[in-house]
N, CA, C and O atoms as a GROMACS GRO file, in nm:
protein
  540
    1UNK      N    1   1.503  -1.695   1.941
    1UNK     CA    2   1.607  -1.596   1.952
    1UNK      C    3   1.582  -1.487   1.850
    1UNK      O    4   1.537  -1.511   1.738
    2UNK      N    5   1.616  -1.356   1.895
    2UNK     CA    6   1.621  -1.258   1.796
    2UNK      C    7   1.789  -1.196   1.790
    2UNK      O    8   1.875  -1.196   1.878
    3UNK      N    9   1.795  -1.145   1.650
    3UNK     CA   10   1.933  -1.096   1.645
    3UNK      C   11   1.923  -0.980   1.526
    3UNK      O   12   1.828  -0.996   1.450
    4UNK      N   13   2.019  -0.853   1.498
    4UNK     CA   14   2.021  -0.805   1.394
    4UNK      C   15   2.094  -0.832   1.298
    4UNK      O   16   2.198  -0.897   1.315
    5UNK      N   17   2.051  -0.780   1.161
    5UNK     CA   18   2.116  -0.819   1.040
    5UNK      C   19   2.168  -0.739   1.045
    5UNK      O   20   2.256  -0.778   0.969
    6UNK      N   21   2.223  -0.571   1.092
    6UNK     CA   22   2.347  -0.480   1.080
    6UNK      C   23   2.339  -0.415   0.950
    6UNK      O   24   2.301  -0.299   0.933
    7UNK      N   25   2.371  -0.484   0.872
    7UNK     CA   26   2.392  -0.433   0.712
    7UNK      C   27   2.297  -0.501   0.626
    7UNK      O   28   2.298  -0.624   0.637
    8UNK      N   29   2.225  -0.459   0.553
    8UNK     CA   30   2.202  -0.284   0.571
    8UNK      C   31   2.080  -0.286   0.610
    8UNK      O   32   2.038  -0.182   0.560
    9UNK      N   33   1.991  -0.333   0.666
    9UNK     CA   34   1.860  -0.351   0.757
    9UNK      C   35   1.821  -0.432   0.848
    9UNK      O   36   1.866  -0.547   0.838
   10UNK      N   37   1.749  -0.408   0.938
   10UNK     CA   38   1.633  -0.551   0.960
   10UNK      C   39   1.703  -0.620   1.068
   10UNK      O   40   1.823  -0.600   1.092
   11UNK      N   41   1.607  -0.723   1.153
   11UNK     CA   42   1.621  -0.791   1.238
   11UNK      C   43   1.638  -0.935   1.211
   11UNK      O   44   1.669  -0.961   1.094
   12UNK      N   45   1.628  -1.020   1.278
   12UNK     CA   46   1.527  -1.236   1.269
   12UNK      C   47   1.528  -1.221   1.383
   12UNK      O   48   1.596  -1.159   1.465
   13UNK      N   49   1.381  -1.331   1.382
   13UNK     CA   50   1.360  -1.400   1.476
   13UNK      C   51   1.366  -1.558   1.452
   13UNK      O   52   1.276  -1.597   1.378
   14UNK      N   53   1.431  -1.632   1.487
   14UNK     CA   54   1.471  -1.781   1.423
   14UNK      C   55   1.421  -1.867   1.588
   14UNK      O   56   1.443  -1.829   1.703
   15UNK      N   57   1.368  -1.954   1.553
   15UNK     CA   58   1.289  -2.056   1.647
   15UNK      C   59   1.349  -2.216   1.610
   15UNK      O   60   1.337  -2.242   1.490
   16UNK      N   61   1.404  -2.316   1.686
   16UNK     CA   62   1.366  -2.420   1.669
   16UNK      C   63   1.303  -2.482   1.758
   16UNK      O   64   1.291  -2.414   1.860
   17UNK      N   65   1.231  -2.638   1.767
   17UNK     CA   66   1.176  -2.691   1.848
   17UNK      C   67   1.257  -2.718   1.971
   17UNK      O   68   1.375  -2.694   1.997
   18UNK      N   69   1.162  -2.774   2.041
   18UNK     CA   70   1.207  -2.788   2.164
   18UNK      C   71   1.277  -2.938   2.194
   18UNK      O   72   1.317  -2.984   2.301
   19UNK      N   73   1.275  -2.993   2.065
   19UNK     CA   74   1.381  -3.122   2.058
   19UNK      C   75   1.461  -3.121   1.896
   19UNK      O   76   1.495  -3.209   1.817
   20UNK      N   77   1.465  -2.993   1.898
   20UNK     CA   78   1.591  -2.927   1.821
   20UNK      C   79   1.739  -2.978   1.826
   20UNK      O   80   1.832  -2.947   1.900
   21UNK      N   81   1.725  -3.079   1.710
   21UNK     CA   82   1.871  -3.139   1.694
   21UNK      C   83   1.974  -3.130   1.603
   21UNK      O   84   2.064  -3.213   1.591
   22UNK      N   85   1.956  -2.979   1.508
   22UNK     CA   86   1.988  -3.013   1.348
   22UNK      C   87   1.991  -2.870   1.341
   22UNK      O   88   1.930  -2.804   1.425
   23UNK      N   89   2.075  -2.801   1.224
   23UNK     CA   90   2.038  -2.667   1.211
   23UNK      C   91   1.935  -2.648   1.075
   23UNK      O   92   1.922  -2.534   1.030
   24UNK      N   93   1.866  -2.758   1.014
   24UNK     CA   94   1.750  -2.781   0.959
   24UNK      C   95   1.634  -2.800   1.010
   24UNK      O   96   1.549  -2.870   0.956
   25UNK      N   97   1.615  -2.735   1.129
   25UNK     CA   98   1.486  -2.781   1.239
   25UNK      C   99   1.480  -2.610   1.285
   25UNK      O  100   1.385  -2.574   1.354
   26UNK      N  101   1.571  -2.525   1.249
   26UNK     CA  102   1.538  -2.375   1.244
   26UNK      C  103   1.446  -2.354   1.138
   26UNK      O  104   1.441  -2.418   1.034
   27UNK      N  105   1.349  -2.230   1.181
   27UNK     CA  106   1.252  -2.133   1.079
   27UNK      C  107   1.308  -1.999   1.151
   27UNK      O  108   1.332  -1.987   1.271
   28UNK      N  109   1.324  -1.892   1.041
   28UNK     CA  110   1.382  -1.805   1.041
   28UNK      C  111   1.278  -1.712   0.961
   28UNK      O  112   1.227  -1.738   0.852
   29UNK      N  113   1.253  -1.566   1.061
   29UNK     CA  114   1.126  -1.519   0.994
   29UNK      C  115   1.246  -1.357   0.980
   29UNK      O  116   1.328  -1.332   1.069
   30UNK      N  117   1.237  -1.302   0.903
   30UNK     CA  118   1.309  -1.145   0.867
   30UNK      C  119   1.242  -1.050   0.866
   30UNK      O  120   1.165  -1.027   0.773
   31UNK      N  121   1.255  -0.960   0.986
   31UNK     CA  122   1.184  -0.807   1.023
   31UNK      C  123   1.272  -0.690   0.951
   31UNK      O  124   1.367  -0.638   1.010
   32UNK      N  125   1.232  -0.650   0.814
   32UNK     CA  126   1.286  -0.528   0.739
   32UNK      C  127   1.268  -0.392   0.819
   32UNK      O  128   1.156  -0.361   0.858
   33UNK      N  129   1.320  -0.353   0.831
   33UNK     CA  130   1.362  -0.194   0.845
   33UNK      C  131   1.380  -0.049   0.761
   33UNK      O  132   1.406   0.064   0.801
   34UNK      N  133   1.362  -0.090   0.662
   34UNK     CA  134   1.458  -0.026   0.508
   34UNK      C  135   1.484   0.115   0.491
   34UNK      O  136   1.581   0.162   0.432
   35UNK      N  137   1.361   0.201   0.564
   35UNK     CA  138   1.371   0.324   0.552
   35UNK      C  139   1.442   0.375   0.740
   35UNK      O  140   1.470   0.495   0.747
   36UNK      N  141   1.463   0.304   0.852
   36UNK     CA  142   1.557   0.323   0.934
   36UNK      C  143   1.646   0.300   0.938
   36UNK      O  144   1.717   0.342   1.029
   37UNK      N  145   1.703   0.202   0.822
   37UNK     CA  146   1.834   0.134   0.837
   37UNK      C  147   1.872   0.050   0.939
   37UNK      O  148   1.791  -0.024   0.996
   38UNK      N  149   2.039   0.058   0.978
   38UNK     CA  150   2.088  -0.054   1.089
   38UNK      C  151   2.019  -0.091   1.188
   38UNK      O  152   1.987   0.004   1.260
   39UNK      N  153   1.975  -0.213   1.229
   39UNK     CA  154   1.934  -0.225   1.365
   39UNK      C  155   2.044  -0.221   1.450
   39UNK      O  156   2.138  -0.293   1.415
   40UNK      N  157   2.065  -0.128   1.597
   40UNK     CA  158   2.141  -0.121   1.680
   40UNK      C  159   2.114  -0.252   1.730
   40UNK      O  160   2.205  -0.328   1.697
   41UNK      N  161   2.001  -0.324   1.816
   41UNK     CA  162   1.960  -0.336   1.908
   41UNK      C  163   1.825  -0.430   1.881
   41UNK      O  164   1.726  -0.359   1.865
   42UNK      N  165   1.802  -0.550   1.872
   42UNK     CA  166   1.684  -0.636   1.942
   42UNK      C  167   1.670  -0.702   2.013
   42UNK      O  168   1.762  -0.773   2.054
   43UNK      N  169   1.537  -0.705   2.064
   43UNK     CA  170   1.499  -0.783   2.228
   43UNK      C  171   1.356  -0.879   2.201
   43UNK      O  172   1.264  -0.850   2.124
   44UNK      N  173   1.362  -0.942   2.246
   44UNK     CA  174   1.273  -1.043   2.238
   44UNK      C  175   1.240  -1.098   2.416
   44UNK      O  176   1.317  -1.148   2.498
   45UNK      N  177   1.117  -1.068   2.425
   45UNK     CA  178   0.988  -1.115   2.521
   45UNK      C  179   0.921  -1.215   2.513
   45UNK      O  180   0.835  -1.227   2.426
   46UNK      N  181   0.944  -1.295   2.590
   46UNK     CA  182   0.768  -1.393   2.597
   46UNK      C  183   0.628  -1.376   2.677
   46UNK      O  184   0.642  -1.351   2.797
   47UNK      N  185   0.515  -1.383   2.634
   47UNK     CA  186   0.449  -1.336   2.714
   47UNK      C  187   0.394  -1.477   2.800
   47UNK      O  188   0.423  -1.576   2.733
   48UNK      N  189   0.334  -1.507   2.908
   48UNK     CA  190   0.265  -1.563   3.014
   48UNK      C  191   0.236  -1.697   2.891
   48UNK      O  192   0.273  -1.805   2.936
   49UNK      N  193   0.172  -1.705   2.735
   49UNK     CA  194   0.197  -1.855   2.706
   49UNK      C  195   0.300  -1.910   2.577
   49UNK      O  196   0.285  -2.000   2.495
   50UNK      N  197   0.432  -1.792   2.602
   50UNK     CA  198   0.504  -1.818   2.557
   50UNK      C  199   0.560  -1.777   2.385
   50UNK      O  200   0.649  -1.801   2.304
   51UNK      N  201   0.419  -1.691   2.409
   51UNK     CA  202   0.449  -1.630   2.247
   51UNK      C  203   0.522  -1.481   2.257
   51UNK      O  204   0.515  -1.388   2.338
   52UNK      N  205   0.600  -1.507   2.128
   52UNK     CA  206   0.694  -1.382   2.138
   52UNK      C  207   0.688  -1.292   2.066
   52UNK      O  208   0.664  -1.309   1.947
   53UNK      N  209   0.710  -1.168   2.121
   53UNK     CA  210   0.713  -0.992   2.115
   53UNK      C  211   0.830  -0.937   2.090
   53UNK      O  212   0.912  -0.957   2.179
   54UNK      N  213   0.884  -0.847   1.962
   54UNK     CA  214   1.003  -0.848   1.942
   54UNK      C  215   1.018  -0.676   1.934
   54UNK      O  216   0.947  -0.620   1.850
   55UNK      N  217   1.096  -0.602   2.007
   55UNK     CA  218   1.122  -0.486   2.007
   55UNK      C  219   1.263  -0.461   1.942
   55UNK      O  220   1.363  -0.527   1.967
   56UNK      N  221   1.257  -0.356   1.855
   56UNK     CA  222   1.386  -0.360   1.710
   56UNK      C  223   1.413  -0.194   1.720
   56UNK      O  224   1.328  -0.108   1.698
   57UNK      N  225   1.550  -0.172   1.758
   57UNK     CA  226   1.604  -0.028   1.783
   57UNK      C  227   1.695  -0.041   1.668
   57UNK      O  228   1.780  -0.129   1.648
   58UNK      N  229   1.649   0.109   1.565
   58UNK     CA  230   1.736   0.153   1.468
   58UNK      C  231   1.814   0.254   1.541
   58UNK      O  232   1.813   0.271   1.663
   59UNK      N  233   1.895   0.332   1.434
   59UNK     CA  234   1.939   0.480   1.465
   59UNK      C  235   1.854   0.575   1.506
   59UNK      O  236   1.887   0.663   1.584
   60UNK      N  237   1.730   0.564   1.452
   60UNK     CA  238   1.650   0.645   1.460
   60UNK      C  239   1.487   0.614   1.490
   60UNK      O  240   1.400   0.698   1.465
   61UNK      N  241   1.460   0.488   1.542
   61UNK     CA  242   1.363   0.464   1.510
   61UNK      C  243   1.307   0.314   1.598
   61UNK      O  244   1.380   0.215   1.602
   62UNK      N  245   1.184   0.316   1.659
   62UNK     CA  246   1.155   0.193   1.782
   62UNK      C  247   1.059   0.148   1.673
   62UNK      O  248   0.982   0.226   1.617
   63UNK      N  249   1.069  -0.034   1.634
   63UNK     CA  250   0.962  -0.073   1.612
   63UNK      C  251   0.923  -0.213   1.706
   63UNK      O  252   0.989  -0.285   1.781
   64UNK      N  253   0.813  -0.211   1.670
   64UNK     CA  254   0.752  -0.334   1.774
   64UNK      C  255   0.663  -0.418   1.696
   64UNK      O  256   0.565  -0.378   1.634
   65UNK      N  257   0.722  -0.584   1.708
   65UNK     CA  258   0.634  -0.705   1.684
   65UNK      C  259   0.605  -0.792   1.761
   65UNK      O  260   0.661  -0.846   1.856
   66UNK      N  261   0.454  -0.810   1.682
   66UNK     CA  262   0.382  -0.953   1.750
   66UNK      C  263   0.314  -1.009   1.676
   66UNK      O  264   0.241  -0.953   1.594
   67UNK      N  265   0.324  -1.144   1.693
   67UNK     CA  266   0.325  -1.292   1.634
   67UNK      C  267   0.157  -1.317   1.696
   67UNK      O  268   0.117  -1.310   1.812
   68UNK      N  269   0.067  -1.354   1.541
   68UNK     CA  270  -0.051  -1.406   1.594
   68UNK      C  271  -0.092  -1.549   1.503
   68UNK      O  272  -0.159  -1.554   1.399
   69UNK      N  273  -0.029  -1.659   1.577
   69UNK     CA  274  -0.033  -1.776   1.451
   69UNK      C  275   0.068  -1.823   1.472
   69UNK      O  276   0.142  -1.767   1.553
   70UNK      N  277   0.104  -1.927   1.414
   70UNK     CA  278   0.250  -1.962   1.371
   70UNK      C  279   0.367  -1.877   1.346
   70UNK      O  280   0.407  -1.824   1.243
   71UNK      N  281   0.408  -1.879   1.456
   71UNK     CA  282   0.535  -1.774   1.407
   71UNK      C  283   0.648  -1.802   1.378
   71UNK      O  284   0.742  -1.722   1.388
   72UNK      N  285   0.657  -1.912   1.339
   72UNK     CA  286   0.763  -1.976   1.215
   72UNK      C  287   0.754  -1.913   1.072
   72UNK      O  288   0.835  -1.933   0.981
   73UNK      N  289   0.627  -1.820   1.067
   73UNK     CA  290   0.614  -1.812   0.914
   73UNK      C  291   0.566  -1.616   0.916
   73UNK      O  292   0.465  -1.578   0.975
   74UNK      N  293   0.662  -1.516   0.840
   74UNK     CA  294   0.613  -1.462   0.853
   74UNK      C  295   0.511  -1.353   0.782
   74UNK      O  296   0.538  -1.243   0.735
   75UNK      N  297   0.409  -1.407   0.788
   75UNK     CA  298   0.250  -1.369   0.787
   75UNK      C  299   0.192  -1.392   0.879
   75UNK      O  300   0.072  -1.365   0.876
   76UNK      N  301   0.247  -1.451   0.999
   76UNK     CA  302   0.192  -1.405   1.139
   76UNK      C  303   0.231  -1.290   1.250
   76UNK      O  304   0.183  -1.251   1.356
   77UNK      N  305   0.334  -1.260   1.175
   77UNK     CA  306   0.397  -1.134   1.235
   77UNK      C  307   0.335  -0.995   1.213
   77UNK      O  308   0.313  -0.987   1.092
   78UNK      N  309   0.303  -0.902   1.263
   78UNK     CA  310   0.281  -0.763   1.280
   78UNK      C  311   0.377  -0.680   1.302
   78UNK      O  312   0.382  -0.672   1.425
   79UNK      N  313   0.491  -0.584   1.239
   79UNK     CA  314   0.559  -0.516   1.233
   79UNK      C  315   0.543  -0.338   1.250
   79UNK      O  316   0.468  -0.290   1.165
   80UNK      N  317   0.592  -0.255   1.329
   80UNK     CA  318   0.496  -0.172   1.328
   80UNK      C  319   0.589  -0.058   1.372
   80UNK      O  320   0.649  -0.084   1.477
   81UNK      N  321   0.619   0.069   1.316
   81UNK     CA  322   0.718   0.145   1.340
   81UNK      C  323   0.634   0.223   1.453
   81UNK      O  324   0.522   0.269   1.429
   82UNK      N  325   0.702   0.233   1.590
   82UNK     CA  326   0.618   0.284   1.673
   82UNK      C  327   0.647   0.457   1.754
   82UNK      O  328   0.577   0.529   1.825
   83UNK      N  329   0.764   0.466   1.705
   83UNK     CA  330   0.846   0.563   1.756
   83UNK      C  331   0.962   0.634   1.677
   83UNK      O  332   1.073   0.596   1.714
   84UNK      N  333   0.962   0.702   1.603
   84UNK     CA  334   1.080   0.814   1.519
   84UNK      C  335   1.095   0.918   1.634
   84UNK      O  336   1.012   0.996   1.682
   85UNK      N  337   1.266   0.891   1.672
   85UNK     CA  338   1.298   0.998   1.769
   85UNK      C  339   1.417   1.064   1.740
   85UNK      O  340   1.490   1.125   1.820
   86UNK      N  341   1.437   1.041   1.572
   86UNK     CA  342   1.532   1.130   1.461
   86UNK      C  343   1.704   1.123   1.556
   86UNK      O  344   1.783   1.217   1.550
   87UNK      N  345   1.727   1.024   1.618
   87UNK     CA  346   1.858   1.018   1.694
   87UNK      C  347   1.850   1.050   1.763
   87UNK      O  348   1.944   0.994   1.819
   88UNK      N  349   1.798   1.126   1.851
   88UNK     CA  350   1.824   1.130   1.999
   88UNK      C  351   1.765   1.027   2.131
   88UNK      O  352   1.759   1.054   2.251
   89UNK      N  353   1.733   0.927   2.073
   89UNK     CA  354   1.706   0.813   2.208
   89UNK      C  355   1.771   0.694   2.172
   89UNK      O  356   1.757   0.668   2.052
   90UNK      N  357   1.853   0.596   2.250
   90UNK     CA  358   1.854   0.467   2.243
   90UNK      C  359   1.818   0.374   2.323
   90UNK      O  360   1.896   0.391   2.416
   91UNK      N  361   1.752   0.284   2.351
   91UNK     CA  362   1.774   0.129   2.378
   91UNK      C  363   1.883   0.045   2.393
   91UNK      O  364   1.908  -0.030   2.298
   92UNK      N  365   1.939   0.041   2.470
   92UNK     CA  366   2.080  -0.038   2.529
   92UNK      C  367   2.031  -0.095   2.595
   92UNK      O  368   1.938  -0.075   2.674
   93UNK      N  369   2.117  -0.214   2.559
   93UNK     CA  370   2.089  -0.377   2.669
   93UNK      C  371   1.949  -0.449   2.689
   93UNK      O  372   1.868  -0.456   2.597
   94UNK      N  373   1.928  -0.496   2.800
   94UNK     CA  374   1.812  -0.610   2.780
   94UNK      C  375   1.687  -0.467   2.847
   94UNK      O  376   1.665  -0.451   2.967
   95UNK      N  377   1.641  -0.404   2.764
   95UNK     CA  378   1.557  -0.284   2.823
   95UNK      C  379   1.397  -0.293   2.830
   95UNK      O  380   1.315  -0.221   2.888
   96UNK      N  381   1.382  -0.428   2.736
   96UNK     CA  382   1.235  -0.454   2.716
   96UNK      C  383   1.144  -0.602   2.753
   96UNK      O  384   1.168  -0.712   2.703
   97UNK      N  385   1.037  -0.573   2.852
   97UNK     CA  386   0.967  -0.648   2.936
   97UNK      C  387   0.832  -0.659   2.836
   97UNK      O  388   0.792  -0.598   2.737
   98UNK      N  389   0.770  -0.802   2.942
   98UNK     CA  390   0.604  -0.741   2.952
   98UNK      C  391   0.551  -0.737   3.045
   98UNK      O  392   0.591  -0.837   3.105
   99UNK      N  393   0.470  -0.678   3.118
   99UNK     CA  394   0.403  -0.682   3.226
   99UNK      C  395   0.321  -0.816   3.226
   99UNK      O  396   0.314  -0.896   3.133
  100UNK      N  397   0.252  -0.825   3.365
  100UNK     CA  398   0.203  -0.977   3.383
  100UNK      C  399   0.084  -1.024   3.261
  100UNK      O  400   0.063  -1.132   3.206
  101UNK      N  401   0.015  -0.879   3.246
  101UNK     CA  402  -0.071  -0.904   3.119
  101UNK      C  403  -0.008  -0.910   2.973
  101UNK      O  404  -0.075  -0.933   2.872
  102UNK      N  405   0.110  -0.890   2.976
  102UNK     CA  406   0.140  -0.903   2.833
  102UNK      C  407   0.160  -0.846   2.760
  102UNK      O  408   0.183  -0.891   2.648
  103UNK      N  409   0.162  -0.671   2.797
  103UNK     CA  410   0.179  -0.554   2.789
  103UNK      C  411   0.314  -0.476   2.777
  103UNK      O  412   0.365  -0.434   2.880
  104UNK      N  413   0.377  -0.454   2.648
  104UNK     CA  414   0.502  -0.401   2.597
  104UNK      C  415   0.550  -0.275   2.759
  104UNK      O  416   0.481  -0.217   2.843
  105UNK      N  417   0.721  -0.285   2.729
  105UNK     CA  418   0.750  -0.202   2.813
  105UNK      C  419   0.845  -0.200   2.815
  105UNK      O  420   0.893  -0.300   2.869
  106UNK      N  421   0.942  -0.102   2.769
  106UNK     CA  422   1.081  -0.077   2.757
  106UNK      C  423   1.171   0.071   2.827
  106UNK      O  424   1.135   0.187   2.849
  107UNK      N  425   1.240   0.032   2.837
  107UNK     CA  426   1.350   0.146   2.907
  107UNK      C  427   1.423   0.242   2.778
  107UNK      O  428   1.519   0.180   2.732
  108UNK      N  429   1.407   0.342   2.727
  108UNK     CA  430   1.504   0.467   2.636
  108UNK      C  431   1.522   0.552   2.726
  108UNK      O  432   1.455   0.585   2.824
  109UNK      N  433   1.665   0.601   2.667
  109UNK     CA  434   1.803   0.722   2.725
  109UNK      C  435   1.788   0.776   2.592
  109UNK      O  436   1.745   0.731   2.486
  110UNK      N  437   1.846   0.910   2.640
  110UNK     CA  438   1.916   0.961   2.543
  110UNK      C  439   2.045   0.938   2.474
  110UNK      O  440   2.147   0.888   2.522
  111UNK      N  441   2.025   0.979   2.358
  111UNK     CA  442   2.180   0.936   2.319
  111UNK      C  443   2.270   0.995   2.362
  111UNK      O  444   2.255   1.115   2.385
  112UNK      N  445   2.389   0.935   2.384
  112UNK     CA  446   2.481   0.948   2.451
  112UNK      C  447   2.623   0.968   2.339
  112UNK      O  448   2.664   0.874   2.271
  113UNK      N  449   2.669   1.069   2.337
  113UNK     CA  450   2.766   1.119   2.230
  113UNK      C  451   2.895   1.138   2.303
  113UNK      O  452   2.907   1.155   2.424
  114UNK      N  453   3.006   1.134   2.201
  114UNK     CA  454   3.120   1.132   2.271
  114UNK      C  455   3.137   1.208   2.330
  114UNK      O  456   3.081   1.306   2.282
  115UNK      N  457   3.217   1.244   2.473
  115UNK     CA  458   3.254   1.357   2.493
  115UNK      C  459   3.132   1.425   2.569
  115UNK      O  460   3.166   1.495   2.664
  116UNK      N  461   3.003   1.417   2.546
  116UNK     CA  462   2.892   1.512   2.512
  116UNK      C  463   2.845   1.597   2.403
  116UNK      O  464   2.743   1.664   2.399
  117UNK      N  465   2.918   1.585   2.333
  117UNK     CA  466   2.947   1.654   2.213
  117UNK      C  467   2.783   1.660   2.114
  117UNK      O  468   2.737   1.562   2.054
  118UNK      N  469   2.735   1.761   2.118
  118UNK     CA  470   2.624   1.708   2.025
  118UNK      C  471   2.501   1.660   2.089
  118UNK      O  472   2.390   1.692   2.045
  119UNK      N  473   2.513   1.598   2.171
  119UNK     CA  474   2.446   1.532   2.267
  119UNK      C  475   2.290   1.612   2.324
  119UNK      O  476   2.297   1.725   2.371
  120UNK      N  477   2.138   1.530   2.310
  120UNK     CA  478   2.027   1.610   2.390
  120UNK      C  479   2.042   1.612   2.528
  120UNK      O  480   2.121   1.573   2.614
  121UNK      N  481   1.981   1.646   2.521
  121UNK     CA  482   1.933   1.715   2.676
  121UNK      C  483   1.940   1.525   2.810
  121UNK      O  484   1.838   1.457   2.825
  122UNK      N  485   2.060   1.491   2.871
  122UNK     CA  486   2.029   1.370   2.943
  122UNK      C  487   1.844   1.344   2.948
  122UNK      O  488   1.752   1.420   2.920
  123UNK      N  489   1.844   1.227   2.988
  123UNK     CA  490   1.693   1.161   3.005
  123UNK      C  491   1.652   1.011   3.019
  123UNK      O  492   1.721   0.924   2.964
  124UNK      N  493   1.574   0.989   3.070
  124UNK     CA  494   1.581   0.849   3.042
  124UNK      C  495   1.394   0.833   3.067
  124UNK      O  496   1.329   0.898   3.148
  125UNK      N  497   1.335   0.717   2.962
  125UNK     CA  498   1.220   0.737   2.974
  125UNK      C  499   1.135   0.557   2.938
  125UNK      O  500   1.157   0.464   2.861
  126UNK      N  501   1.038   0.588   3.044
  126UNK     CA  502   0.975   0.431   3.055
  126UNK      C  503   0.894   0.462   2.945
  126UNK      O  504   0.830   0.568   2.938
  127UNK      N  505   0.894   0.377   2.862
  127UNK     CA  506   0.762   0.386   2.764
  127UNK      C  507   0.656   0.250   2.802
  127UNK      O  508   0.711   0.158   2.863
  128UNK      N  509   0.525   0.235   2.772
  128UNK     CA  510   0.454   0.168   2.842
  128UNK      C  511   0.348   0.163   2.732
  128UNK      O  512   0.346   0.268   2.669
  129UNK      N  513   0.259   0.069   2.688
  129UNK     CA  514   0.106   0.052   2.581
  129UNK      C  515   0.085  -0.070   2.629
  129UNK      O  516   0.159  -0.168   2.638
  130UNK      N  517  -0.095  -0.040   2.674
  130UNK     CA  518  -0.188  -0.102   2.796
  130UNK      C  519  -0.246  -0.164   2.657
  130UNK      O  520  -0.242  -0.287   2.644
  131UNK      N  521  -0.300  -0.083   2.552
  131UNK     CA  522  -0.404  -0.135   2.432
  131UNK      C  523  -0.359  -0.072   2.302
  131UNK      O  524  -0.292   0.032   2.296
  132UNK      N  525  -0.392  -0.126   2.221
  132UNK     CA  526  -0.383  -0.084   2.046
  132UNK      C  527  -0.207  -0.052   2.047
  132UNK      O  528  -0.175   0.046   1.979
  133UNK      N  529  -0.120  -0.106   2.101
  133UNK     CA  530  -0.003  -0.124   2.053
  133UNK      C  531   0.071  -0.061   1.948
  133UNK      O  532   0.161   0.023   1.958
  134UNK      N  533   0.013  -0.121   1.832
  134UNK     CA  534   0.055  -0.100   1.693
  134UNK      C  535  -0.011   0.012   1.639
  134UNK      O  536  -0.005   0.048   1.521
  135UNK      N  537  -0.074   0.067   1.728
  135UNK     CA  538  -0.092   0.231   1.644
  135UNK      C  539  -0.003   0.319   1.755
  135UNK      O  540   0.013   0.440   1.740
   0.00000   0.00000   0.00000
């Protein structure tokens, strides 16, 4: 499962086994944020053998992880700010897939302000990375 910490950064991704009986049988790995602040918004993917891809929406900012190793522990994680869109896009709801290969893929809108007030230009946009991800 992934969830945000809200205040004042960062995501988890917390795993237990699959004969998980105890809340001492959780590992809990913490995705910082520090210079985007709040996470609105995380989603978590599995790919085809089950390892997981974690997409993390700030106010301002898309990052994307992946787990190579044990991902109970994190030094197998890759964290990677992939997108600064200075407030005007969000990520709402369950918006992020992988394709059959394994391949990140998420749904952003624009932000949506009260009223309209303030508000860019409507939009909504597939983002998609076939290779090198993390750059």
């Amino acid at each position: 499962m992934v969830y945000p910490a809200y205040i004042p950064d960062g995501a988890f991704y917390a795993h237990c086994p699959a004969d998980c009986s105890s809340p001492e049988q959780f590992s809990v790995v913490r995705f910082p944020t520090p210079e985007s602040g709040t996470v609105h918004n995380v989603m978590l993917a599995l790919d085809a053998n089950n390892v997981p891809q974690v997409l993390i929406a700030t106010g301002t900012t898309r990052y994307y992880a992946t787990c190579a190793g044990d991902c109970r522990q994190e030094s197998s994680w890759t964290l990677t700010q992939i997108l600064n869109h200075n407030g005007e896009r969000e990520v709402t709801g369950e918006a992020f897939a992988l394709d059959p290969q394994g391949h990140p893929r998420f749904v952003m809108h624009s932000y949506r302000a009260m009223f309209g007030i303030g508000a860019p230009e409507p939009g909504t946009f597939y983002v998609l990375c076939d290779s090198d991800c993390h750059n």
